[in-house]
Each structure stands twice: as structure tokens, then as C-alpha cells.
C-alpha positions as a Markdown table, in Angstrom:
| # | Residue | x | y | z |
|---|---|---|---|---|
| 1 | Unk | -7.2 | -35.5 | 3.5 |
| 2 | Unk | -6.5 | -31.9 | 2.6 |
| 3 | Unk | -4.7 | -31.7 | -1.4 |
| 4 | Unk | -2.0 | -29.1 | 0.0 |
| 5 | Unk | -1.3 | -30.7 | 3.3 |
| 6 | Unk | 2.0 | -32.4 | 4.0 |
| 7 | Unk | 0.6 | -35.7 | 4.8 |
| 8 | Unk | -1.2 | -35.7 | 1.5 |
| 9 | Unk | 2.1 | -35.1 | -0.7 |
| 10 | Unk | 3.7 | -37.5 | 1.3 |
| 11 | Unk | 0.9 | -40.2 | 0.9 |
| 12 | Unk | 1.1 | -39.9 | -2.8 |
| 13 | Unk | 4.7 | -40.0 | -2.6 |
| 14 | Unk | 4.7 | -43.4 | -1.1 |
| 15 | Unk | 2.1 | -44.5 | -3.6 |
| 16 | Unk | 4.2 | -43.4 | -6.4 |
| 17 | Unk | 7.0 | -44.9 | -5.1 |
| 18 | Unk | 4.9 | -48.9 | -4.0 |
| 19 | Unk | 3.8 | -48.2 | -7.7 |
| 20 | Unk | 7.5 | -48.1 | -8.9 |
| 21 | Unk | 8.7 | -51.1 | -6.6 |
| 22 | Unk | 6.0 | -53.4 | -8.0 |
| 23 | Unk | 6.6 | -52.2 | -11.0 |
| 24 | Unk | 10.3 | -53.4 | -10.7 |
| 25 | Unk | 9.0 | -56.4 | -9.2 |
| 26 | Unk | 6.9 | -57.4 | -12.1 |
| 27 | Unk | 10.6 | -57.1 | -14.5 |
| 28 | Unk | 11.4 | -59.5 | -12.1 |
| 29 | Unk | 9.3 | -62.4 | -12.6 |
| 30 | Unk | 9.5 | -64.5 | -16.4 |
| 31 | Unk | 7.7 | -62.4 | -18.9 |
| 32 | Unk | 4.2 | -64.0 | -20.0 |
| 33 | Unk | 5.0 | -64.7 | -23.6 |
| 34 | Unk | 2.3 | -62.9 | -25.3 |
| 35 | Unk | 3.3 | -59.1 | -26.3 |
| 36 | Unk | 2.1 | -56.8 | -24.2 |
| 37 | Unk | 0.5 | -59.4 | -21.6 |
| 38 | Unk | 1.7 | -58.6 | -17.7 |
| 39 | Unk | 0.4 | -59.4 | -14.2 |
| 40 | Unk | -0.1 | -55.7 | -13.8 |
| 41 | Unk | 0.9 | -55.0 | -10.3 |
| 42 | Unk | 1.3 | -51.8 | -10.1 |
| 43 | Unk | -2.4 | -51.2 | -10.4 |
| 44 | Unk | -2.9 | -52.4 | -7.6 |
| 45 | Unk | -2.1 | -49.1 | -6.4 |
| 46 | Unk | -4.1 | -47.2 | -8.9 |
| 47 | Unk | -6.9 | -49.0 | -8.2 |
| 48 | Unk | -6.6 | -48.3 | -4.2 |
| 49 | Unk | -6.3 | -44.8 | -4.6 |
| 50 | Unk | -9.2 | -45.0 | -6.7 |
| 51 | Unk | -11.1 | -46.4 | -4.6 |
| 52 | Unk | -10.3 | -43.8 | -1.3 |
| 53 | Unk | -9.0 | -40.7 | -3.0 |
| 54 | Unk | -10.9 | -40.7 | -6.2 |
| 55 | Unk | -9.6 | -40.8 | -10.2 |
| 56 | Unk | -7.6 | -37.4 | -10.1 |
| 57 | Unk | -5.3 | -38.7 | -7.8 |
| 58 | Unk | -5.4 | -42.2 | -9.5 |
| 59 | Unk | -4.6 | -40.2 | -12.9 |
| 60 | Unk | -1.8 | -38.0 | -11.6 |
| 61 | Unk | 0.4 | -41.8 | -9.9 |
| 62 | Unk | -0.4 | -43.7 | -13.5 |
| 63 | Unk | 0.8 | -40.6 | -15.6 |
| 64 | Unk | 4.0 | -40.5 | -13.1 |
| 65 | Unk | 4.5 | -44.3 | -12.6 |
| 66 | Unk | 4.3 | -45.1 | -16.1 |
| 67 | Unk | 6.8 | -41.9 | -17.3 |
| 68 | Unk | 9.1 | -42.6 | -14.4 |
| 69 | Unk | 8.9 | -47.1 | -15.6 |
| 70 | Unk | 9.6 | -46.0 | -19.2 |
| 71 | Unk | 12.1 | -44.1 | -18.5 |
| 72 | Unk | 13.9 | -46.6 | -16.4 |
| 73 | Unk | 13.2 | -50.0 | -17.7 |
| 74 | Unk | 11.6 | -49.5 | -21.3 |
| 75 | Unk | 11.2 | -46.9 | -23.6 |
| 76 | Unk | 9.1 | -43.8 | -25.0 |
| 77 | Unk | 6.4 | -46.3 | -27.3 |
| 78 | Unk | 6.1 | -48.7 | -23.9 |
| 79 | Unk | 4.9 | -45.2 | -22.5 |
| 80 | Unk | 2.2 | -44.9 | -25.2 |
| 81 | Unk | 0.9 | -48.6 | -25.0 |
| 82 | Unk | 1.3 | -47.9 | -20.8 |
| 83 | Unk | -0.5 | -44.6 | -20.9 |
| 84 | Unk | -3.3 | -45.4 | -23.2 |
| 85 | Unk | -4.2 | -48.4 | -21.0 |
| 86 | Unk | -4.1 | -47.2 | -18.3 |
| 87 | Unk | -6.1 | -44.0 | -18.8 |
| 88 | Unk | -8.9 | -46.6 | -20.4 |
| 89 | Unk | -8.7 | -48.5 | -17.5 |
| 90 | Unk | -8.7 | -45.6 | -14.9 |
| 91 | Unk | -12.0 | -44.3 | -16.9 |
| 92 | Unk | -13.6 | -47.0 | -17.0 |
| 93 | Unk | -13.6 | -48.4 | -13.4 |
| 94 | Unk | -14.0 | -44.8 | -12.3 |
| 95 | Unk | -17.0 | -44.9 | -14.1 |
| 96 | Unk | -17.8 | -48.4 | -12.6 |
| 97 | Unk | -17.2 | -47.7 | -8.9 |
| 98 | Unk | -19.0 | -44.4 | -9.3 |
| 99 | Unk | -22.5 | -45.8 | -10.9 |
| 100 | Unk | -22.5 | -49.4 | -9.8 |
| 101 | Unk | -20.3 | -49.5 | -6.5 |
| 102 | Unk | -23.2 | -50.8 | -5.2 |
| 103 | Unk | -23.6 | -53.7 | -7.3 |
| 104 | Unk | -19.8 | -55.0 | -8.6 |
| 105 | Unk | -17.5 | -55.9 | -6.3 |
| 106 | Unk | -13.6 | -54.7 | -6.2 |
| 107 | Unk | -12.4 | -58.2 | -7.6 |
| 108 | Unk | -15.0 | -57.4 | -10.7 |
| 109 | Unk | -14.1 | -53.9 | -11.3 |
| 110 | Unk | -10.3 | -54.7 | -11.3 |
| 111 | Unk | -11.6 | -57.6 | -13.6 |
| 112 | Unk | -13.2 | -55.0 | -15.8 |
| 113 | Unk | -9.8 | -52.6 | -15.5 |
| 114 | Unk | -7.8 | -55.4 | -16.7 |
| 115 | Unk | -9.8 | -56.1 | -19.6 |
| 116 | Unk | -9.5 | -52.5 | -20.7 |
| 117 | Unk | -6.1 | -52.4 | -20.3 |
| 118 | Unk | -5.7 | -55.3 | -22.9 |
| 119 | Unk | -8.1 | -52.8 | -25.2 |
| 120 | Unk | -6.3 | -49.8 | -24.5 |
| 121 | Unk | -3.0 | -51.3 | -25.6 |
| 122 | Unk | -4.0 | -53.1 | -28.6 |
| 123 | Unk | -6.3 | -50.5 | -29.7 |
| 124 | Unk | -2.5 | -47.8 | -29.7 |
| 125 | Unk | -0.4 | -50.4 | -31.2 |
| 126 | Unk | -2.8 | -51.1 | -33.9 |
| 127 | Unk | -2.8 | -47.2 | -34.7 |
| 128 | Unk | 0.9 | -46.9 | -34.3 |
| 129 | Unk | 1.8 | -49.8 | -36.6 |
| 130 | Unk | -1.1 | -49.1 | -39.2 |
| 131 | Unk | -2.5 | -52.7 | -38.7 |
| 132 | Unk | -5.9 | -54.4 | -37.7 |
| 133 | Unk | -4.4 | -57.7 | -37.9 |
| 134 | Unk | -2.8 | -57.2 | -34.1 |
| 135 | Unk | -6.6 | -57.4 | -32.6 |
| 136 | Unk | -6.1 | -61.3 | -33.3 |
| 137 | Unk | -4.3 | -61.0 | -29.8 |
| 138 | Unk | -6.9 | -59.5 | -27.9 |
| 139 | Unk | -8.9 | -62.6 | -27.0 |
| 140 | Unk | -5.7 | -63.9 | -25.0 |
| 141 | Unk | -4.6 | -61.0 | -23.8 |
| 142 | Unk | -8.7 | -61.1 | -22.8 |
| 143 | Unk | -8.2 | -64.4 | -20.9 |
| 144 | Unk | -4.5 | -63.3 | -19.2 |
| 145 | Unk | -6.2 | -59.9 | -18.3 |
| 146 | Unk | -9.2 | -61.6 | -16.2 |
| 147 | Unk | -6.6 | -63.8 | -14.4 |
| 148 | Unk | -4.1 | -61.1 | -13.3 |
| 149 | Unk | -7.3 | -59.1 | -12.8 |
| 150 | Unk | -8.4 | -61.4 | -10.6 |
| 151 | Unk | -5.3 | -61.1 | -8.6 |
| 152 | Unk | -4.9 | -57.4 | -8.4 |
| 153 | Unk | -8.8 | -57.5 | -7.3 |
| 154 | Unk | -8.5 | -59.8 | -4.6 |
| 155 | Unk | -5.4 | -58.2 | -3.4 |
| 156 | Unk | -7.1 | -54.4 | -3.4 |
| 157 | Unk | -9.9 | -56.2 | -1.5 |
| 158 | Unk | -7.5 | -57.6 | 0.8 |
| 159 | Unk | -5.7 | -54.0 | 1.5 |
| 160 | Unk | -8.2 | -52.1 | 1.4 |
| 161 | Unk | -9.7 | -53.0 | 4.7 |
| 162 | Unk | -6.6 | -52.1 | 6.2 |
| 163 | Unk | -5.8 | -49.1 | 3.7 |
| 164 | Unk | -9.1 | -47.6 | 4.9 |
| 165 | Unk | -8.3 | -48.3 | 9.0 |
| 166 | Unk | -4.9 | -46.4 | 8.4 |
| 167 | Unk | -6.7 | -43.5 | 6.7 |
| 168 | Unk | -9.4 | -42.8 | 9.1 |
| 169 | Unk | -7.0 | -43.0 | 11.8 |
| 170 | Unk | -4.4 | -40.4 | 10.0 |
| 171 | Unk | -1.3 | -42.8 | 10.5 |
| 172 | Unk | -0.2 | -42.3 | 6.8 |
């Protein structure tokens, strides 16, 4: 799919805006009560456009979902804990896909994006509040993130059989 092409900029628009609705989905359903701790729906999306467009396009929907979610339903240091996750996470199953597609699966690598969400997060909050003692909640948020990553991985695996049919056949 050509970068300049209409059906391009219109594919990333309705990625951008299945980001937002899940993302307003997710306010929807009762808050896990650990800080910070969230299903993560929303990368669901990054992690499909990951997987067929590659981590440019990924970046540009998580820098735009997460400015567009913060400035709707949270606030400027949700943006901080949002973007630094996320960019871990984006790295680091880029990095997975691209040197071990072969060998970890989609459910695994959304496992490992999960997980590196959790770090991302606590690793900015402990810089912006000037304390190690937060990293006490990284072994739940650990556990929470290989659950929910469990379910954004089996639901990328799910769509991406038919994500893939729809772009061969150009009917985005």
C-alpha cells in the first residue's frame, strides 16, 4: 500500500479511529484496581499494524491514539506513562517480530509487549515522582500484563487472518 495513496490515509484513519473506540471501550469496563494496570485494547490495533504495515505506521497511531485518549479522557502525565509504554512496547516487539518471527508466536510477542508496557510505565512514574519504591508494583502489573497480553495476542491472531485477506484483496 503506497504511503501517499488515498486508501492508505484512509486505512490509518480507521485504525486511529478502532484505536479510539476501544480505547473508550476499555473506560467502560471496572477499572483493575492496581495503578496503572488495564486490559490494553487498543493495542490490539498497534500490534496489527505492526505486524502488516511495519513500526512507523504502528508509531505514528500510538503517538496519535494516546494524545487524542489524554486529551479526552485523562490528562497530560497519563500521556507520559501512555507514551513511554507504549514506545517500549512498540520497540521491543518490533524488534521481536523482526528477528525471531520465525520462532514466537503473535500470542507471545503481544505477551512480551504487555510486559514492557508494565516496564515502560513504572520505569516514567518512578522518574516523575523521584521514587524506586513504586517498582514494588511491577511484579503484579507483571502478572496482569501476561493475562491481558494474552488476550490482545489471541485476538491479533484471530484478526489477523482476516486483516491480511482484506489487504491483499485491496477492500480497505
Amino acid at each position: 500500500m503506497k504511503r501517499n495513496s488515498t486508501r492508505y490515509l484512509t486505512f490509518m484513519a480507521m485504525m486511529i479511529t478502532l484505536a479510539l473506540i476501544l480505547s473508550y471501550f476499555e473506560t467502560l469496563i471496572p477499572a483493575i484496581p492496581i495503578p496503572g494496570a488495564k486490559i490494553g485494547l487498543p493495542n490490539l490495533v498497534t500490534l496489527l499494524v505492526l505486524s502488516t504495515l511495519g513500526f512507523w505506521d504502528a508509531l505514528v497511531i500510538l503517538i496519535i491514539r494516546t494524545t487524542i485518549v489524554s486529551m479526552l479522557f485523562t490528562s497530560v502525565l497519563s500521556l507520559a506513562y501512555s507514551l513511554s509504554g507504549g514506545i517500549l512496547s512498540l520497540v521491543i516487539m518490533f524488534l521481536v517480530i523482526r528477528f525471531l518471527k520465525d520462532r514466537i508466536s503473535i500470542v507471545a510477542t503481544s505477551v512480551i509487549g504487555a510486559t514492557m508496557h508494565s516496564v515502560g510505565q513504572v520505569l516514567c512514574a518512578m522518574l516523575i515522582v523521584e521514587s524506586f519504591s513504586l517498582a514494588t508494583l511491577l511484579p503484579i502489573l507483571i502478572l496482569i500484563s501476561i493475562v491481558t497480553g494474552m488476550i490482545v495476542g489471541f485476538s491479533a491472531k484471530f484478526t489477523l487472518k482476516h486483516f491480511n485477506l482484506m489487504l491483499r484483496k485491496g477492500t480497505t
